[in-house]
C-alpha positions in Angstrom: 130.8 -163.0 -85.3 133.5 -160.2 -84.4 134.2 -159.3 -87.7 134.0 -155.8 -88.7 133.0 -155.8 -92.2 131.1 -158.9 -92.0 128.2 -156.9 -89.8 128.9 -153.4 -92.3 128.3 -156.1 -95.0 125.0 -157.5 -93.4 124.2 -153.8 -92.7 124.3 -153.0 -96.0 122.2 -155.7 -97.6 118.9 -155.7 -95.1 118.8 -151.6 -96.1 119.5 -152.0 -99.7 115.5 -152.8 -99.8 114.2 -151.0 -96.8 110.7 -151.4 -97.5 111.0 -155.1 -97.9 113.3 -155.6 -95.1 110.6 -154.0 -93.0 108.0 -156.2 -94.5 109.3 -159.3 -93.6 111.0 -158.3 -90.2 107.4 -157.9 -89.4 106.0 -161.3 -89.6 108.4 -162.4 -86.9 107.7 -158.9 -85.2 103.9 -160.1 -85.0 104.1 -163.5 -84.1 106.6 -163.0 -80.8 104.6 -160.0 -79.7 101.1 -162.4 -79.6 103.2 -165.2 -78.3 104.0 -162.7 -75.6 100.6 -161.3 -75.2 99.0 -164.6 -75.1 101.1 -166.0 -72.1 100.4 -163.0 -70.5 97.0 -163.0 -70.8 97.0 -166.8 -69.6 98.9 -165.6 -66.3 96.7 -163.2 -65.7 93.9 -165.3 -65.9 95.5 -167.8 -63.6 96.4 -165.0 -61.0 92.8 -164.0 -60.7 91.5 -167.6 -60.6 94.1 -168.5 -57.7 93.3 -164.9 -56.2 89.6 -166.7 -55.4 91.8 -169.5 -53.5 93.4 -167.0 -51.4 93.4 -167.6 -47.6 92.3 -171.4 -48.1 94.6 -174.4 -48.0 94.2 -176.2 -50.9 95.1 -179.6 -49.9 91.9 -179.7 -47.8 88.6 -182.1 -48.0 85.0 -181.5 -47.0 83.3 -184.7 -45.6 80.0 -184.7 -44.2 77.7 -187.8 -42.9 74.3 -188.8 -45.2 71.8 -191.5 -45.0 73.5 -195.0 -45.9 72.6 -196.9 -49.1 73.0 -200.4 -48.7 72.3 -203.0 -45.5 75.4 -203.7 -43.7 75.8 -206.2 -40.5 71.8 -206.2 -39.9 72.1 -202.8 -39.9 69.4 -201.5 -42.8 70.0 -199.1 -45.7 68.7 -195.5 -45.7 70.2 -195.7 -41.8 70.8 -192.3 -40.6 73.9 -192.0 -38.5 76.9 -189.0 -37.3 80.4 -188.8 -36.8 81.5 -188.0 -33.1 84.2 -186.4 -31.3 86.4 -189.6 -31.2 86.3 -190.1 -34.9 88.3 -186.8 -34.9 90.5 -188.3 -32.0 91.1 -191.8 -34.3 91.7 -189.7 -37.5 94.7 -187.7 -35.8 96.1 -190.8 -33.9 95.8 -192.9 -37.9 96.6 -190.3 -40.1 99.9 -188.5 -39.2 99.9 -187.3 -43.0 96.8 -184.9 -41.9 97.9 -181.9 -40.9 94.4 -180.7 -39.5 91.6 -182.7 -38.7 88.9 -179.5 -37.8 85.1 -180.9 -36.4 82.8 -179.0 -37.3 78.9 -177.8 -36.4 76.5 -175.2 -38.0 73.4 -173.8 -36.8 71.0 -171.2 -38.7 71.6 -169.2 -41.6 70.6 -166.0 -43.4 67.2 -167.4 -44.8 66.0 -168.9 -41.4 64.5 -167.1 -38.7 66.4 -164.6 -36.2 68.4 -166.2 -34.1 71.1 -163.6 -32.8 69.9 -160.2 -30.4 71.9 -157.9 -29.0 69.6 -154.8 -27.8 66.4 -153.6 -29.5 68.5 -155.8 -32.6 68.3 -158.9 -34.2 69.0 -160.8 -37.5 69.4 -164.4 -38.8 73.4 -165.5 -39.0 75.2 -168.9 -39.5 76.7 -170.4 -36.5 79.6 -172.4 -36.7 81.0 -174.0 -33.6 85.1 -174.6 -34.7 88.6 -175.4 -33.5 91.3 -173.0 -33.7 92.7 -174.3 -36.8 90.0 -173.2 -38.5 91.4 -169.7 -38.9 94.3 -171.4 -41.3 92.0 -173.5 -43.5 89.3 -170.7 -44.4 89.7 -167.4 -46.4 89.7 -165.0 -43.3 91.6 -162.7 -41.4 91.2 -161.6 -37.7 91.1 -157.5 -38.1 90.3 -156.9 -34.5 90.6 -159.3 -31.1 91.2 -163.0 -31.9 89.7 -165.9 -32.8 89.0 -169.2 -31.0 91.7 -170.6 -29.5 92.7 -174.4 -27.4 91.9 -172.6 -23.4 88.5 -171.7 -25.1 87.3 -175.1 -26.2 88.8 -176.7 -23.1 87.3 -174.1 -20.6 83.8 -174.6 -23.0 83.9 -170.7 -22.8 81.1 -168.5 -24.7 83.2 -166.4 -26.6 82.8 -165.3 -30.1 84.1 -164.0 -33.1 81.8 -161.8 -35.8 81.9 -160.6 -39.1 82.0 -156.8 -40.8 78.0 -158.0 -41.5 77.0 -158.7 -37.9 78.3 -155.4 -36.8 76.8 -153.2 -39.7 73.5 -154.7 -39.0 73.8 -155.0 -34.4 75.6 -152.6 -33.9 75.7 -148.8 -33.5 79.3 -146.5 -35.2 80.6 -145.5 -31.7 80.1 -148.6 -30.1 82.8 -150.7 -29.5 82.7 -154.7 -30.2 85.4 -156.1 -28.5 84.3 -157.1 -25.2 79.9 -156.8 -26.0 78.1 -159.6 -25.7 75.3 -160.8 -28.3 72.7 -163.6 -27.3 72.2 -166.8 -29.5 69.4 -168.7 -29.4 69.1 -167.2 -25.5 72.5 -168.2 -24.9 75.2 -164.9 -24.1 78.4 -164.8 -25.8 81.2 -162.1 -25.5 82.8 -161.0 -28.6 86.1 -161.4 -29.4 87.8 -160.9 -32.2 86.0 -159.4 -35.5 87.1 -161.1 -38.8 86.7 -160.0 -42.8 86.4 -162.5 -45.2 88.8 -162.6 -48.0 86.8 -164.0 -50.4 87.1 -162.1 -54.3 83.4 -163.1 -55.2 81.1 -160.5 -54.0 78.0 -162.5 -53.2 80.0 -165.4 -51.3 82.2 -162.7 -49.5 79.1 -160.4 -48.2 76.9 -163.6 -47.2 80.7 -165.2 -45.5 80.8 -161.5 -43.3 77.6 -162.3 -41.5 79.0 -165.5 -39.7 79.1 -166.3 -36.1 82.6 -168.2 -34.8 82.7 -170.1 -31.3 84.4 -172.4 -29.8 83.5 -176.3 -30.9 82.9 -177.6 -27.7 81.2 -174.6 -26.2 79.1 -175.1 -29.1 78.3 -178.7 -28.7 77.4 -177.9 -25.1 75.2 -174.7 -25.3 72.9 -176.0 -27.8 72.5 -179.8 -26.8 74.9 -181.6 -29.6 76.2 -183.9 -27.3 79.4 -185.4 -29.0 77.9 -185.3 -32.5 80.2 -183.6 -35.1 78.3 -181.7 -38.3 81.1 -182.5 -40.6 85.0 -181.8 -41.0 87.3 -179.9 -42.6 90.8 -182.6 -43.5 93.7 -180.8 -44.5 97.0 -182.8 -45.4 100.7 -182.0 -44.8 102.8 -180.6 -47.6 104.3 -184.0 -48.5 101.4 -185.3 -49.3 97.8 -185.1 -51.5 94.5 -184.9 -49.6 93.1 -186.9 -52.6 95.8 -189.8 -52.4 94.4 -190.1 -48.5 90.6 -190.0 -49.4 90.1 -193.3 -49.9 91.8 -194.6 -46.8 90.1 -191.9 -44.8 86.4 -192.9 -46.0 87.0 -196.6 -45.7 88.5 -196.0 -41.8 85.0 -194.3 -40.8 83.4 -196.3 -42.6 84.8 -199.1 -40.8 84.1 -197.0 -37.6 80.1 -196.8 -38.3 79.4 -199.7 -39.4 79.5 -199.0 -43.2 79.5 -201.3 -46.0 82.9 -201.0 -47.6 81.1 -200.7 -51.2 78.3 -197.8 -50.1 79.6 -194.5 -51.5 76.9 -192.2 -50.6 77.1 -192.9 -47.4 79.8 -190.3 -46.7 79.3 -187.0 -48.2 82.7 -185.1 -49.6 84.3 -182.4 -51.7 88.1 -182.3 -52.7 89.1 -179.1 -52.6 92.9 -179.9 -53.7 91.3 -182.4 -56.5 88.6 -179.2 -57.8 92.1 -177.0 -57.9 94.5 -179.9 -59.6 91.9 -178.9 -62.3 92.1 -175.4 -62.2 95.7 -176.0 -62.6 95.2 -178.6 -65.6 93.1 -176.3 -67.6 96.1 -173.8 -67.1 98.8 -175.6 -68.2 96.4 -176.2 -70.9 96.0 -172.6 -71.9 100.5 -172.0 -71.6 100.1 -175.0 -74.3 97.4 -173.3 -76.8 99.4 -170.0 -76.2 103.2 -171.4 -77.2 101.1 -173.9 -79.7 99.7 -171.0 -81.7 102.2 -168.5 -80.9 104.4 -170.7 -82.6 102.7 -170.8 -85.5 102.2 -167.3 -86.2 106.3 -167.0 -85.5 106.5 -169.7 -87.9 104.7 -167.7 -90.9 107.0 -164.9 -90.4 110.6 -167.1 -90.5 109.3 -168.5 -93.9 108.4 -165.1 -95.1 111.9 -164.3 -94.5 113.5 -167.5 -95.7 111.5 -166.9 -98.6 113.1 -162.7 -98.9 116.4 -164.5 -98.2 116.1 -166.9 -100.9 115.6 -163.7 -103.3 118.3 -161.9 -101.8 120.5 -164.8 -102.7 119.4 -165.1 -106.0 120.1 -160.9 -106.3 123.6 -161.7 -105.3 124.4 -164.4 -107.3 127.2 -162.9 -109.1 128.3 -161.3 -105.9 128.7 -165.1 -104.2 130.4 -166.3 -107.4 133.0 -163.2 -107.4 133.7 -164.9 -103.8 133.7 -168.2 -104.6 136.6 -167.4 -106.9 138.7 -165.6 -104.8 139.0 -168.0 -102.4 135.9 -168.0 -100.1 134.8 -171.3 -98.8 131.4 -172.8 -98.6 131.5 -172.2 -94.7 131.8 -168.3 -95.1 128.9 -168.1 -97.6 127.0 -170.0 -95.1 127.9 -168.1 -92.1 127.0 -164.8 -93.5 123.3 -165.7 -94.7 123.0 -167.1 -91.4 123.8 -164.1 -90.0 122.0 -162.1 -91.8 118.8 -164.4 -91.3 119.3 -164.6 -87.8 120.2 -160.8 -87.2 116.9 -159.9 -88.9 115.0 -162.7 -86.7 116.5 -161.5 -83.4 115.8 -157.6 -84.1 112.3 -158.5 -85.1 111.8 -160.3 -82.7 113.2 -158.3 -79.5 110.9 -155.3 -80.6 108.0 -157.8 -81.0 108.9 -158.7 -76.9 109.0 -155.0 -76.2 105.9 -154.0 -77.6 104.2 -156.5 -76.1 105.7 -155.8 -72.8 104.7 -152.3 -73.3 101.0 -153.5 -73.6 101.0 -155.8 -70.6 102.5 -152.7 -68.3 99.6 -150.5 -70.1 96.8 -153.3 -68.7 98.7 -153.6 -65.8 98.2 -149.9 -65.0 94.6 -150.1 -66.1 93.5 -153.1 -63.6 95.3 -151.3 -61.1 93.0 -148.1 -61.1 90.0 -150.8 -61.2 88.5 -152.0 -58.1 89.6 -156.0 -57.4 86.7 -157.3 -55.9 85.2 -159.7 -57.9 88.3 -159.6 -60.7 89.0 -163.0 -62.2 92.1 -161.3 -64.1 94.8 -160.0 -62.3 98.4 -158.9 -63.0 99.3 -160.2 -66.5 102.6 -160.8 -66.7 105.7 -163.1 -68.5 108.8 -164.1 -66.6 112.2 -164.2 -67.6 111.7 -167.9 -68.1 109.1 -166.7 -70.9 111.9 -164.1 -72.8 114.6 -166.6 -72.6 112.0 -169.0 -73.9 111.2 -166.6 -77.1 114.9 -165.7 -77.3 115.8 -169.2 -78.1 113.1 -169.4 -80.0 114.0 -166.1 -82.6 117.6 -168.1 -82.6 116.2 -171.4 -84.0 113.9 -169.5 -86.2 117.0 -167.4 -87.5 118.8 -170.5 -88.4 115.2 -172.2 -90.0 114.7 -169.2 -92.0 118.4 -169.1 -93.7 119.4 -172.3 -93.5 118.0 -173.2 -97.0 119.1 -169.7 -98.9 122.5 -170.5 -97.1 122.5 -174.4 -99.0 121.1 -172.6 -102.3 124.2 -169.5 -102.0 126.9 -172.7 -101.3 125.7 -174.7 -104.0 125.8 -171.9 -107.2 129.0 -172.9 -109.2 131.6 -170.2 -108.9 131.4 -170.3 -113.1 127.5 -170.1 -113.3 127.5 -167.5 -110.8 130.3 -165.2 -113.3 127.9 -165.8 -116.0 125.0 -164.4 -114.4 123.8 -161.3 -115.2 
């Protein structure tokens, strides 16, 4: 490897035939650089995909009470029914794997009739009546004020917390919103804390600005709930899957409402973390497809240059045979079309990783000039796990592509090899 003229040797024979040399360095140039490219693309992909989850813990589930479906303990099907405030009490005293358990109630919504004033003003909003955890299982951020928090839900106090939309639509520029009050459905609240949504899709993240937080209980009170509960929002620890607890956690309230075990539309339910397991499936998918046919291409380039190699052996026949006589074993002849294979492989291929490079930083600085919102691509990049990936690739390819002109140089005859001219 350290040996002087060995590499002035090598040198010599991948310029004797510039032209060619290029040639065939370029196959392995080509197939590293979309090997590169692809990867990148695929992380870029899967940044602005995950970008959408921003703000939202994953390992959350949705569930919501429907009509049951089958007779159950002279109870009838179709029988309509709610959870309650002690189902949330009996989930967090049975569960210790759930790391939130957040009831939920809604009221309204943009397509329904007004049901917010404040003034001469009014417009149509979603209430939601929430906990305090809320704020860590959604895609929002609290810009001004606060949010809900434990003294309001056990003081029942009429506080609440607005989006960017409210204000652009109830209030005035000068006016300030922290400490205003706005009236739903004829009951007075005081605002605050003002939030922004931080969804990426346009239409979800304009209509998720004009929503009305307050507190759950105040919620439950002001507008005659009682102890019903809309829905809830179930998000698991860390150690453990949301979707490995589903089961157990529809069969307890099932249990709790009188539910046969077997009716499965009798609790409604979305798995957030099960919805993004796929999202994370389909990308592993993609890293395969981009290695997978990276590969390939890489692979058409090392047999263009074990084929070049086998000519270049066949040039230097009488070269090897010269050698081979004076005392040159079978190993050296080996090593040095080794080298030679694998120098060409590993030059090829490092510009191939800096081009490509080059052209990731080039997108890079285009998406970064381009407004976000909305983007479902974002920041293409490769790792060092990626280089040292391709690296070790180009070394395995430099050994495929000369291994069989370095068995071809070995096995010419030192004799044959004089002869030929």
């Amino acid at each position: 490897m350290f040996d002087r003229d060995r590499w002035i040797e090598i040198l010599e024979a991948l310029t004797a035939n510039t032209f060619r040399t290029v040639l065939t360095a370029f196959g392995v140039f080509w197939g590293i650089f979309i090997l590169v490219i692809l990867l990148a693309a695929g992380k870029g992909l899967e940044n602005g995909v995950k970008k959408g989850f921003d703000g939202i813990a994953t390992n959350t589930m949705f569930m919501w009470s429907q009509t049951t479906s089958k007779p159950y303990k002279g109870l009838p099907k179709t029988r309509q029914y709610h959870f309650i405030n002690n189902d949330v009490v009996a989930l967090k005293e049975n569960f210790p794997d759930l790391l939130y358990v957040s009831p939920r109630n809604q009221l309204g919504g943009h397509n329904e009739a007004s049901n917010v004033i404040r003034g001469t003003k009014t417009g149509s909003y979603t209430i939601f009546g929430d906990y305090p955890e809320l704020v860590k299982q959604e895609q929002m951020e609290i810009v001004n004020g606060r949010f809900v928090n434990q003294q309001d839900i056990l003081l029942k106090r009429k506080v609440a917390i607005i989006g960017r939309g409210v204000i652009s639509e109830l209030y005035d520029r000068t006016e300030d919103i922290i400490g205003s009050y706005i009236k739903v459905n004829g009951v007075n609240f005081m605002v605050v804390g003002v939030y922004n949504s931080k969804s990426r899709n346009n239409g979800d993240a304009e209509s998720a600005q004009k929503n009305i937080f307050i507190p759950f209980s105040t919620f439950q009170q002001a507008f005659n709930y009682g102890d019903t509960v809309g829905w809830m929002a179930l998000t698991a620890n860390d150690n453990a899957s949301i979707t490995t607890l589903k089961p157990q956690i529809l069969d307890f309230i099932k249990s709790r409402h009188s539910i046969h075990p077997d009716d499965d539309r009798a609790i409604g339910n979305f798995d957030l973390y099960q919805e993004f397991s796929k999202i994370q499936g389909l990308f592993l998918i993609l890293k395969f497809i981009a290695y997978f046919v990276g590969t390939l291409v890489l692979l058409s380039g090392v047999i263009g240059i074990s084929n070049i190699m086998l000519i270049v052996v066949k040039e230097r026949t009488k070269e090897i045979g010269i050698r081979r006589a004076l005392g040159a074993t079978p190993a050296a002849i080996r090593s040095q079309i080794l080298l030679e294979a694998i120098f060409l492989t590993i030059i090829a291929g490092m510009f191939g990783i800096a081009m490509a490079t080059g052209v990731v930083a080039l997108i890079n600085m285009v998406l970064d000039s381009m407004p976000s919102e909305g983007m479902m691509f974002a920041n293409p990049s490769v790792d060092l796990t990626v280089v040292f990936i391709a690296l070790f690739i180009l070394v395995g390819s430099g050994l495929l592509a000369g291994y069989i002109p370095a068995q071809t140089a070995i096995n010419i005859k030192p004799v044959d090899a004089l002869r030929t001219e």
